[in-house]
C-alpha positions as CSV (number, residue, x, y, z in Angstrom):
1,X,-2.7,-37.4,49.4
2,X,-5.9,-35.7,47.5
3,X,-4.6,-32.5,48.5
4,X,-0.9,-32.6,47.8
5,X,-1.6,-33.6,44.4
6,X,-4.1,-30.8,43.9
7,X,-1.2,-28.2,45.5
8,X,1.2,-30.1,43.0
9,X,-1.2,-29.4,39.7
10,X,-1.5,-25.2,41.0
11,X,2.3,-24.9,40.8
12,X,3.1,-26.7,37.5
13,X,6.0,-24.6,36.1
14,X,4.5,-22.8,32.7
15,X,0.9,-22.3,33.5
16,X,-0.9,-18.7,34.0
17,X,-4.1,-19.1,33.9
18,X,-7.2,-20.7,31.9
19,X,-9.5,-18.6,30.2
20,X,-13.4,-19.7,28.5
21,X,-13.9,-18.1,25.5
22,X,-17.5,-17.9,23.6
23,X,-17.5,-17.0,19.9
24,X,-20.7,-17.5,17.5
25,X,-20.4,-19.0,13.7
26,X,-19.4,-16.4,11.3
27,X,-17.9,-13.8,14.1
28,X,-14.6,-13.2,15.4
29,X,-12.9,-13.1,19.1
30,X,-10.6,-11.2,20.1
31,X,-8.3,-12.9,23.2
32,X,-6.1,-11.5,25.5
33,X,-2.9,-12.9,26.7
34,X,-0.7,-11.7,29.4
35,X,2.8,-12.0,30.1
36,X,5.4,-11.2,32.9
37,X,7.4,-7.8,31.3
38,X,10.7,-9.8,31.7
39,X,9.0,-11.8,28.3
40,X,8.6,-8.8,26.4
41,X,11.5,-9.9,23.9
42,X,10.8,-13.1,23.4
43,X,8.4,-15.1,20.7
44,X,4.8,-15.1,21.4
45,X,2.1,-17.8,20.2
46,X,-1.3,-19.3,19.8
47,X,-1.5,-22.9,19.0
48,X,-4.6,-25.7,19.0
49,X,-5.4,-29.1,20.8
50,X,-3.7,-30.9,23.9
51,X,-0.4,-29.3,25.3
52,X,1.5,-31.8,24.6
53,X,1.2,-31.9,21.3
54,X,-0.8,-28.7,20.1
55,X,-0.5,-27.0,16.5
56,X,0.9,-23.3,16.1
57,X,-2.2,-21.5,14.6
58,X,-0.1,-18.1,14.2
59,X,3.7,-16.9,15.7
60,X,5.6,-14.2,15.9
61,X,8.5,-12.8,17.2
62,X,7.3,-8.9,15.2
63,X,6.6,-7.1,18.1
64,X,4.0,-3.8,18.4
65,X,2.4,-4.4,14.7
66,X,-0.2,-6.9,13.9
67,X,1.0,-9.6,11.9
68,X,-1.7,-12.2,10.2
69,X,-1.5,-15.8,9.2
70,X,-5.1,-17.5,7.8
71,X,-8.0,-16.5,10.1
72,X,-6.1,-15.7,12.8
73,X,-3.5,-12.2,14.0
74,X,-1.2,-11.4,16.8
75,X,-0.3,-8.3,17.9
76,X,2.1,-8.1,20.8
77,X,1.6,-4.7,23.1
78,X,5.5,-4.8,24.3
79,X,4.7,-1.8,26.9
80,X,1.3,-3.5,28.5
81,X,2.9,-6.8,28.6
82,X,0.1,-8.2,26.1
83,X,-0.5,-10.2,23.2
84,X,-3.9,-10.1,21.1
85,X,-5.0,-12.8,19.3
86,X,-7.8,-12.0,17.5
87,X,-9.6,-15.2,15.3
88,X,-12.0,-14.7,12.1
89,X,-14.5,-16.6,10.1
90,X,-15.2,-18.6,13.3
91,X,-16.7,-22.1,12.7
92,X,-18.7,-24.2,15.4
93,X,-15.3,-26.9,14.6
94,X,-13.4,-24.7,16.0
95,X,-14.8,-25.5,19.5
96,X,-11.3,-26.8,21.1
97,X,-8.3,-25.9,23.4
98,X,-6.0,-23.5,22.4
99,X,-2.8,-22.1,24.2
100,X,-1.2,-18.3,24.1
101,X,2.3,-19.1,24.7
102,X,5.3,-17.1,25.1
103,X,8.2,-19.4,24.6
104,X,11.7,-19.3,26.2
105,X,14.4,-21.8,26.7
106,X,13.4,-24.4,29.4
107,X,9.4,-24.7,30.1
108,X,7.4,-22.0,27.8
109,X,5.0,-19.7,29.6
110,X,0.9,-20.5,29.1
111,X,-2.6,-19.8,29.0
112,X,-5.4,-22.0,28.6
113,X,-7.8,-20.6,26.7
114,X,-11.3,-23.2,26.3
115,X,-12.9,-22.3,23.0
116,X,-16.5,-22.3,22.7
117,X,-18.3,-21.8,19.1
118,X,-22.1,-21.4,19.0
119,X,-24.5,-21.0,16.2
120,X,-25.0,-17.5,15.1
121,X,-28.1,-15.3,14.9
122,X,-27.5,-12.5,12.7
123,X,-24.8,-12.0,10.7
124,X,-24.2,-8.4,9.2
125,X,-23.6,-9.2,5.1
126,X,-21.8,-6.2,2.8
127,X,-23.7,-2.6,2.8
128,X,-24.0,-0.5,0.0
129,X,-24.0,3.0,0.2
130,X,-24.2,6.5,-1.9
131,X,-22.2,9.4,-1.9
132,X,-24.1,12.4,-0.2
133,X,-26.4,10.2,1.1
134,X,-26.6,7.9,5.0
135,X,-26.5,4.4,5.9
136,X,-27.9,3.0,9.6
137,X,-26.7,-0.6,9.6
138,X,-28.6,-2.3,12.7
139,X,-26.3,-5.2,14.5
140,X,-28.6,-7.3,16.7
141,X,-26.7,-8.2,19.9
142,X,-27.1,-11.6,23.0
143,X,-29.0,-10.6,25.7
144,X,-26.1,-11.2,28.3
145,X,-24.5,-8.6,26.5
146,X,-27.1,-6.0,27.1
147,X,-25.0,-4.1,29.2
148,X,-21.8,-4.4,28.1
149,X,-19.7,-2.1,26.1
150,X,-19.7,-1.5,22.6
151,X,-17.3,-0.3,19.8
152,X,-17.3,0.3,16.5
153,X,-13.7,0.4,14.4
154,X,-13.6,1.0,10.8
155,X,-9.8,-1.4,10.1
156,X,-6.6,0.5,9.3
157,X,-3.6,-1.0,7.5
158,X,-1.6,-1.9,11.3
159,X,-4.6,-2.0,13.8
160,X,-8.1,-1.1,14.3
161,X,-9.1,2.4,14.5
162,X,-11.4,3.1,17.2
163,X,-14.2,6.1,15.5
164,X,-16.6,5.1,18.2
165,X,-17.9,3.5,21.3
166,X,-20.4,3.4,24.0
167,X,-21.3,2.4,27.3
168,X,-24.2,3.8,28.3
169,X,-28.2,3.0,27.4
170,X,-30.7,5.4,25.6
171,X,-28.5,7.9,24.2
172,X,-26.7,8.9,20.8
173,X,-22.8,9.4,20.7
174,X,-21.7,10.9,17.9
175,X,-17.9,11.7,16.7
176,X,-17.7,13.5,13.4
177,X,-20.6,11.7,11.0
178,X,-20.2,8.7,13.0
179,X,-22.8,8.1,15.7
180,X,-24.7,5.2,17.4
181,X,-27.2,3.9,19.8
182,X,-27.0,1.0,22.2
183,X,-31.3,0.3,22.4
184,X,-31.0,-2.5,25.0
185,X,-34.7,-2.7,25.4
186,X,-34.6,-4.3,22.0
187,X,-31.0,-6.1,22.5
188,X,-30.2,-3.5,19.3
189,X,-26.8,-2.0,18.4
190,X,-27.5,1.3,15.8
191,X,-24.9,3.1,13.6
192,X,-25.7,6.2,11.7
193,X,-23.4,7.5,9.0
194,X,-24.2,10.7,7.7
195,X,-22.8,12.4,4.2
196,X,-21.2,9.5,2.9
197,X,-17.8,9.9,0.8
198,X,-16.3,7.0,-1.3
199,X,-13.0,6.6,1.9
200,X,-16.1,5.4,3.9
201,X,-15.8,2.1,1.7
202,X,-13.8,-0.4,3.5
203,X,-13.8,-3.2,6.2
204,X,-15.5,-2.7,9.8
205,X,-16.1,-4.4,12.9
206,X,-18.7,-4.1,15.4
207,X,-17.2,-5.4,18.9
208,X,-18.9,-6.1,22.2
209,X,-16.5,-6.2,25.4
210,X,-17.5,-9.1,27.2
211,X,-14.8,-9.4,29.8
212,X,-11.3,-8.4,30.6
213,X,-9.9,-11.5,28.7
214,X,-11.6,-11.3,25.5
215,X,-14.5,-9.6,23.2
216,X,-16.7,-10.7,20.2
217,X,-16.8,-9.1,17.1
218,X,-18.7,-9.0,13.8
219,X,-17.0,-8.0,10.7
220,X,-19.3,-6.3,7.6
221,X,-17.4,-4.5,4.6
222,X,-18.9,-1.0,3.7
223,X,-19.1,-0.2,0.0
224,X,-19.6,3.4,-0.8
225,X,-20.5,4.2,-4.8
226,X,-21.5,7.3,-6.6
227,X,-24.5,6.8,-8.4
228,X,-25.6,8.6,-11.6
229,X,-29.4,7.6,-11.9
230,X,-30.6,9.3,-8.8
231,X,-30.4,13.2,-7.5
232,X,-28.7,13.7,-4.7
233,X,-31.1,16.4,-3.6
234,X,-34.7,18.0,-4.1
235,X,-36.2,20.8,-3.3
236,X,-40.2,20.8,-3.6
237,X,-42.4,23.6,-2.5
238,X,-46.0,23.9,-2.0
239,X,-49.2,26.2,-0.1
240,X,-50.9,25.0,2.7
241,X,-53.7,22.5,2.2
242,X,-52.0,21.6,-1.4
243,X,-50.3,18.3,-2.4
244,X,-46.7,17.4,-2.2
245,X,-45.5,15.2,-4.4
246,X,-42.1,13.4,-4.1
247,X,-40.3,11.3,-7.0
248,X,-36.8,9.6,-6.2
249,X,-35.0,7.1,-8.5
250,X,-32.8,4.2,-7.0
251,X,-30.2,1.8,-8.4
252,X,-31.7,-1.7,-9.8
253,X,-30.4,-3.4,-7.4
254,X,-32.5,-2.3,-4.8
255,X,-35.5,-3.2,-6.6
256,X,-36.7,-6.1,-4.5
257,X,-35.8,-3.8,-1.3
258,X,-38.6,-2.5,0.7
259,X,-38.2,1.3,0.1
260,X,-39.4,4.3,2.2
261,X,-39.5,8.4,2.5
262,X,-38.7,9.4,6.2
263,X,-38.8,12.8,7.9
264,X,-35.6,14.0,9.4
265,X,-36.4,14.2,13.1
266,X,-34.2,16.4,15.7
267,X,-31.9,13.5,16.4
268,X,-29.4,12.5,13.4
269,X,-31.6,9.6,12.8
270,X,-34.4,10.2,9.9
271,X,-38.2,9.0,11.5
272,X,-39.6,6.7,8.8
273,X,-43.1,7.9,8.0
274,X,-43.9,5.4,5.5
275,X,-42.5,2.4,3.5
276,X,-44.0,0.1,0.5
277,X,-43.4,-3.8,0.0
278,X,-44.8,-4.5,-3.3
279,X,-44.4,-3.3,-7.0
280,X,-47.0,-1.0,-8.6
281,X,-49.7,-0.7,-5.4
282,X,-50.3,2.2,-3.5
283,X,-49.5,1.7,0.0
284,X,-50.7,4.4,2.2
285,X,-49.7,4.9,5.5
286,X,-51.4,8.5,7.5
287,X,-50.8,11.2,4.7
288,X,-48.4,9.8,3.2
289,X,-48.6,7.9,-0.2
290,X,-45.9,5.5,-1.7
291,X,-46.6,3.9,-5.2
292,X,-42.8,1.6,-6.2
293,X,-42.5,0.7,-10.2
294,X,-39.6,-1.9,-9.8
295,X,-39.6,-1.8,-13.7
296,X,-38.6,2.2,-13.6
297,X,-37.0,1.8,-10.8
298,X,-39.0,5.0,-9.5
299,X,-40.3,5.5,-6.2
300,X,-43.2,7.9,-6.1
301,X,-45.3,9.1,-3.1
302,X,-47.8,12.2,-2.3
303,X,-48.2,13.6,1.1
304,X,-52.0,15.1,1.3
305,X,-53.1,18.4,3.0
306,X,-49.9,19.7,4.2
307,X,-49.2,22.4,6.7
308,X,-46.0,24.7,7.6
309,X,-45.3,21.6,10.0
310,X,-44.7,20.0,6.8
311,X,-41.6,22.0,6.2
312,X,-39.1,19.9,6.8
313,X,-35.8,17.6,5.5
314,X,-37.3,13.9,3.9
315,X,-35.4,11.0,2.5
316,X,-35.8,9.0,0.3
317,X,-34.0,5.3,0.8
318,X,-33.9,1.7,0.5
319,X,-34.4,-0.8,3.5
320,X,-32.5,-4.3,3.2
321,X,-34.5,-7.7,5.0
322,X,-32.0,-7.5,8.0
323,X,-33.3,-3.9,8.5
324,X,-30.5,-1.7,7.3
325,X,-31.5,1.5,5.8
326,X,-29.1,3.8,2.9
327,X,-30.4,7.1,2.4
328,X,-30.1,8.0,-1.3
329,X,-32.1,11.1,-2.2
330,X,-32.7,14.0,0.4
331,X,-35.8,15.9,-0.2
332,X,-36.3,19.6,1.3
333,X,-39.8,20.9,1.4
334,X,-41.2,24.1,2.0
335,X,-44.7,24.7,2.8
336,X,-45.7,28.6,2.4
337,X,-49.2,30.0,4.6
338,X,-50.4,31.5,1.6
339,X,-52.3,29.4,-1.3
340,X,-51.0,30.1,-5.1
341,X,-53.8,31.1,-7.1
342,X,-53.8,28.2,-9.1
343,X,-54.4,26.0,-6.4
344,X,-51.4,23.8,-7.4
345,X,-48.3,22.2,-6.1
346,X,-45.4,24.3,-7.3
347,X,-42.2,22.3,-7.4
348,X,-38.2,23.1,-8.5
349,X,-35.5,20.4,-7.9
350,X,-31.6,21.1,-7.7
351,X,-31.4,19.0,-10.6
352,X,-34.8,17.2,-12.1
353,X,-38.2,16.2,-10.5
354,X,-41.4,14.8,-11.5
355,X,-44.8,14.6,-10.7
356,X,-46.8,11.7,-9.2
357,X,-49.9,10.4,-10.2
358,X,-53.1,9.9,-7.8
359,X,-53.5,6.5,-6.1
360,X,-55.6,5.7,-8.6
361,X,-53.8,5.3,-11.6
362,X,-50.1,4.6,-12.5
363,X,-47.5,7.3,-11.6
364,X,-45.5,8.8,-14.3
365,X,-42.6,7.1,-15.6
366,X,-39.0,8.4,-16.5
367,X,-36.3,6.3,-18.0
368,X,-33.0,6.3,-15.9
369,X,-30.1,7.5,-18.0
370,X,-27.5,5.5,-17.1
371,X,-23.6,5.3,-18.9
């Protein structure tokens, strides 16, 4: 008797299949619902609690465009036979049973889909960024997701536009000046922007591919400004065994940021060769020097006894407490074999420059004209 009942549950009219679903506190998920082709016409839905009586979270009849309602949009893929429902601002109260439906005259068509909410760790906040400068913005990823695929969509007007993705461990991809790195020693998701422009500014998502039924995402808006306190670039020169030294404004609201000057390496990614915490204290780090007046908003730093290996492109930037680094000022020096007479760093900047003090005392100040 067990076993006819069982038989009898398999082959209710209506049901497709059950799906578990598991989305973290302030991410998204993105569910997918299939239907027979002979459905592609009619209504589709996602609705919340017990069959019987469960509440329409979103519905539609539009069919190939997204169409939203709250936290929650639909899009309905007429030629693949199927409907994506994807679900924002997730809550750990939204832990429940939901349904994608398709309904038609008689018994509608269903899945179960079992929704699972956990507490989030990181959670990507807005980014700032500068014209002419870069922005790596660091998304810190589950270990069971370690080898699962990863995109990264920047969201148009109808759908989101895939720029990038990977699938692979250890290396860069890069489309355009878009390119990132899945480190899954360190469980760590990179993107690297290069020459930012203001169209950079707008909404992304950062999506991991967890199974064929549904993916995780994390949603960040990217805000790119132009920025008239700080140069864009600098050019510094210098003889061999003489003194570089390198001064880059910021805006005041990175002054409690932990700032840093960083060597372009041969990947797109800039190596950081030294960083400093605290206002007004010298924080030295190999031959590298960093002195921060938070007041000036001036970041100052000298690198010592420098060599043609010294020619190279640096950076100035800001880093934020979850680790994200924007790249404001780019710094070219050149180091020449022969020592100027003087003894003395020469310097010219495409558009002004100034001196550092020694570790010793207070570096020169400047006053940031601002409109």
């Amino acid at each position: 008797m067990k076993i006819i009942w069982t038989f009898t549950l398999l082959v209710i009219p209506g049901v497709l299949s059950s799906i578990s679903v598991t989305g973290y506190s302030g991410g998204g998920v993105s569910i997918t619902c299939r239907y027979d082709k002979g459905y592609t016409a009619y209504i589709k839905y996602f609705c919340k609690g017990q069959w019987s009586g469960c509440t329409y979270q979103i519905k539609t009849e539009e069919k190939n465009k997204w169409v939203d309602s709250g936290r929650f949009s639909l899009y309905d893929d007429t030629r693949a036979a199927v409907f994506t429902v994807t679900f924002r601002d997730l809550r750990e109260q939204d832990s429940d049973t939901y349904w994608c439906g398709t309904e038609r005259t008689g018994k509608d068509l269903y899945t179960e889909v079992n929704l699972k909410i956990l507490t989030a760790g990181q959670k990507i906040s807005a980014m700032r960024g500068y014209s002419g400068g870069n922005i790596i913005i660091n998304y810190k990823y589950k270990i069971q997701y370690k080898n699962h695929e990863k995109y990264v969509c920047k969201t148009g007007a109808d759908q989101c536009l895939t720029l990038i993705n990977t699938d692979r461990a250890a290396e860069w991809t890069h489309v355009g000046r878009f390119s990132v790195h899945d480190d899954r020693s360190a469980r760590l998701l990179r993107v690297f922007i290069r020459e930012l422009n203001v169209i950079d500014s707008g909404e992304y998502k950062i999506i991991v591919r967890v199974s064929e039924d549904y993916s995780i995402f994390s949603e960040f808006h990217l805000n790119i400004t132009d920025t008239d306190c700080c140069e864009k670039s600098i050019s510094l020169s210098a003889a061999a065994g003489a003194s570089v030294n390198i001064s880059c404004r910021y805006p005041q609201s990175h002054s409690a940021d932990v700032k840093f000057v960083c060597r372009r390496s041969g990947s797109d990614l800039c190596a950081e060769e030294a960083s400093v915490e605290e206002s007004r204290r010298w924080s030295a780090e190999g031959q590298i020097q960093l002195y921060d007046d938070r007041e000036q908003q001036l970041l100052t730093g000298t690198i010592s006894h420098v060599t043609r290996q010294h020619s190279a492109e640096y950076w100035c930037g800001v880093q934020s407490d979850q680790g994200h680094k924007s790249f404001i000022t780019r710094v070219l020096i050149s180091v020449t074999d022969v020592p100027e007479a003087t003894g003395t760093t020469q310097s010219s900047s495409s558009s002004s420059s100034s001196s550092s003090s020694s570790p010793s005392s207070s570096p020169q100040q400047r006053m940031c004209v601002r409109n």
